[in-house]
C-alpha atoms as one frame of an Amber mdcrd trajectory, in Angstrom:
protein
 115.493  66.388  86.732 112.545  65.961  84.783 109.173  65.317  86.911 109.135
  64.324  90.653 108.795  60.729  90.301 109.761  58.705  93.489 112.448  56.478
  93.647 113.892  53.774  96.060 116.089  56.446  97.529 113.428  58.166  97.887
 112.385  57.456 101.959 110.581  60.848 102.529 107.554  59.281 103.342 109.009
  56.984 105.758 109.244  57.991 109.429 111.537  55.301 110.919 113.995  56.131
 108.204 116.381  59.018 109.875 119.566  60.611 110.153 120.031  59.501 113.527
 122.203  56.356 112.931 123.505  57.966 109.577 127.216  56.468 108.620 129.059
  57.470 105.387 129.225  53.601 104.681 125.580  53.766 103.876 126.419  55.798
 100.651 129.042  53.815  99.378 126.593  51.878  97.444 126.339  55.098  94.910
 129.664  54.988  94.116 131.197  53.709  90.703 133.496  50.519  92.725 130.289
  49.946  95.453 132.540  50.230  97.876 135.025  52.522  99.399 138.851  51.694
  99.653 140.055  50.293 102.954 141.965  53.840 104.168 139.050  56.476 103.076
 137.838  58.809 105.960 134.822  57.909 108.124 133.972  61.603 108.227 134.479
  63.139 104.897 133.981  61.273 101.225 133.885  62.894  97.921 131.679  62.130
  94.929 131.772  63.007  90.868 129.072  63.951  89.137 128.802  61.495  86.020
 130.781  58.884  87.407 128.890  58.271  90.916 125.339  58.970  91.487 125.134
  61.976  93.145 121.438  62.348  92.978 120.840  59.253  94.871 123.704  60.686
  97.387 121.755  64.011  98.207 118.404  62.169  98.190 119.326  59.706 100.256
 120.265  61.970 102.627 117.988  65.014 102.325 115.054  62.164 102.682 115.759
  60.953 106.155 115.755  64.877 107.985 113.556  64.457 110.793 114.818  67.678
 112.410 116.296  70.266 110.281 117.593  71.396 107.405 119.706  74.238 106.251
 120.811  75.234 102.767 121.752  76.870 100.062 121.696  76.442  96.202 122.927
  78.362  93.353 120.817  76.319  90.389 117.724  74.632  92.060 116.446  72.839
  89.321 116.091  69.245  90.934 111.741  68.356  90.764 112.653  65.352  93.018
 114.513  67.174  95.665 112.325  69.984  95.757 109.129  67.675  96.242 111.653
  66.291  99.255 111.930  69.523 100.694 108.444  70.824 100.118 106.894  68.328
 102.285 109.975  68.956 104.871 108.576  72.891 104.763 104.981  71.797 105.078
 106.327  69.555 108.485 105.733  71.497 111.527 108.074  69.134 113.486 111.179
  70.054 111.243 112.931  73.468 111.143 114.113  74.380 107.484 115.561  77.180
 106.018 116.672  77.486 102.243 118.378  80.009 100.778 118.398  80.767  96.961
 120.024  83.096  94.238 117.944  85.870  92.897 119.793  85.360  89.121 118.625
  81.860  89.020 115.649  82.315  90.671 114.191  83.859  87.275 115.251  80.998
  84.832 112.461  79.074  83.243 112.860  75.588  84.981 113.472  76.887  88.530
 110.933  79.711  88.564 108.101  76.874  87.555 109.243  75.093  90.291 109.243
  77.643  92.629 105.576  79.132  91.658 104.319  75.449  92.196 105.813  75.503
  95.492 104.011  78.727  96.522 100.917  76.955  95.578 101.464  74.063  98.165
 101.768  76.321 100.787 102.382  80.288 100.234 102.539  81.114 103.803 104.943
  78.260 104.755 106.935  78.869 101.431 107.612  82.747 102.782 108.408  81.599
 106.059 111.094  79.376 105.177 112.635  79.900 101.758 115.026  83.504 100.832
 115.509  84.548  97.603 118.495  87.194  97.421 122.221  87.764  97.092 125.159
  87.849  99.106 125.962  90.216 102.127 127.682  92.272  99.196 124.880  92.106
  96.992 126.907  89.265  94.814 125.643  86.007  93.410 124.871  83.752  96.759
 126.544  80.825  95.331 127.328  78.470  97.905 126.036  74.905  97.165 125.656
  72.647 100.210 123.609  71.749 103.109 123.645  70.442 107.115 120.972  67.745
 107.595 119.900  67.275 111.187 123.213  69.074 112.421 124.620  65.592 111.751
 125.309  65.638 108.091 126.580  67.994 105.765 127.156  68.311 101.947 128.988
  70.613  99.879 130.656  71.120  96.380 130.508  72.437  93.251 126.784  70.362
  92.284 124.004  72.631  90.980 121.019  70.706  91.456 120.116  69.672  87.683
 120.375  67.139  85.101 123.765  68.133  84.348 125.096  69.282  87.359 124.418
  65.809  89.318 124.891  64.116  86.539 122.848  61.630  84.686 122.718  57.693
  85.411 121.035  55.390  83.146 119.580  52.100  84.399 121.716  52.854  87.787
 125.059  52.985  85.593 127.401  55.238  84.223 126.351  56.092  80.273 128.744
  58.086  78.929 128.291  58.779  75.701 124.621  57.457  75.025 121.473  58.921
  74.361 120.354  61.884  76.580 123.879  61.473  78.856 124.709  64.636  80.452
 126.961  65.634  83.242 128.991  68.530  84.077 132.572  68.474  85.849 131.415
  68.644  89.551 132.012  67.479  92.937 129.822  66.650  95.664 131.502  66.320
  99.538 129.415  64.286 102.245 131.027  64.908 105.850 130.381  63.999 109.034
 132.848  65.985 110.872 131.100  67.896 114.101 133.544  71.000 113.936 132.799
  71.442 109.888 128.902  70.606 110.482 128.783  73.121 113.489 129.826  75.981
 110.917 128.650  75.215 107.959 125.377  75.604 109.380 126.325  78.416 110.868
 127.235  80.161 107.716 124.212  78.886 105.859 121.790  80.390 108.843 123.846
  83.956 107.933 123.550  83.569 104.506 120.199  82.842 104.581 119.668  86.367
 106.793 121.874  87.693 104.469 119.511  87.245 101.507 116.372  88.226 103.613
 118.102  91.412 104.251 119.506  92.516 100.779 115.982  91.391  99.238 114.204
  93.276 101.882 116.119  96.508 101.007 115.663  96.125  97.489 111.840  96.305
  98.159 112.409  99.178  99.900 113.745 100.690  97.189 111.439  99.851  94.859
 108.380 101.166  96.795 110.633 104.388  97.340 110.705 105.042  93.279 107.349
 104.169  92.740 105.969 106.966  95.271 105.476 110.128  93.807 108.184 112.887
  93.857 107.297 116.434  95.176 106.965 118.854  93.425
């Protein structure tokens, strides 16, 4: 997404708006119909990139954390969402933890966004956010999040133009000037038992890329010293 202009889905900046009443109804409203159908779950819904508004989805939700957030995204290359989670890092009263791939870490978009964010706050940037790879020193691709321990969101949505998918005026415009959107799927759920390990795995993949990038410094520092002779 181009710049970090807010929006009305936008609540960041608005205490009494929380998590803490959160029901899936409240995102049927970014759906193509408006409305679910009469037999869809009330703890699991799934959205389409170019047909519903996904980026309204994950910022309505991702705006209301008032406790904590864990996650972890292949392509981060969302300027809203990351001022969202910026000023969630810079909170002292919420716990975050965001876990990114190395690969994509280096692309132009992302790595802007990321040096900006070390400018806000380098200290709280390195507390909270890892850069790295899998356990197996693979690409850490998963693409989801648990808001709050209440919410959580997974699919196959990088965070970009494309990947959310791009609305026009609030509608779908496929087809006109500067549409874009990828073949992807974005899952809200409510669930307690999927919530409960989701965040689970996205707390040890987040270790996961602390330690791999921590042993690649290692290394580095090891083949920079000098070799006897």
């Amino acid at each position: 997404m181009t710049g970090a202009r807010k929006s009305r889905t936008n609540v960041i900046d608005d205490p009494t708006q929380t998590l803490q009443t959160f029901d899936l109804l409240d995102l049927q409203e970014y759906t193509q119909e408006k409305t679910y159908s009469s037999n869809a779950s009330k703890d699991f819904h799934l959205f389409y990139a170019g047909r519903d508004d996904v980026h309204s989805v994950l910022k309505h939700v991702i705006s209301r954390v008032s406790v904590s957030l864990y996650m972890n995204m292949f392509g981060y290359d969302d300027d809203e969402l990351n001022d969202i989670i910026m000023k969630l890092i810079l909170d002292p009263d919420v716990t975050v933890l965001v876990t990114l791939d190395k690969s994509q870490a280096s692309g132009k978009h992302e790595k802007a966004i990321l040096d900006a964010d070390r400018k806000k706050g380098l200290a709280q940037f390195n507390s909270h956010v890892a850069i790295g790879q899998s356990a197996t020193h693979q690409i850490s691709h998963t693409k989801g999040f648990v808001a709050d321990g209440r919410v959580g969101g997974e699919g196959s949505t990088n965070w970009s133009v494309s990947g959310e998918g791009t609305f026009i005026g609030g509608r779908k415009a496929s087809g006109g000037p500067g549409y874009k959107a990828q073949n992807n799927t974005q899952t809200v759920f409510t669930d307690p038992d999927a919530v409960v390990r989701f965040q689970t795995e996205l707390i040890a993949e987040h270790l996961a890329a602390l330690k791999v990038g921590e042993g690649a410094t290692a290394a580095a520092k090891r083949e920079r010293q000098p070799q006897p002779a």
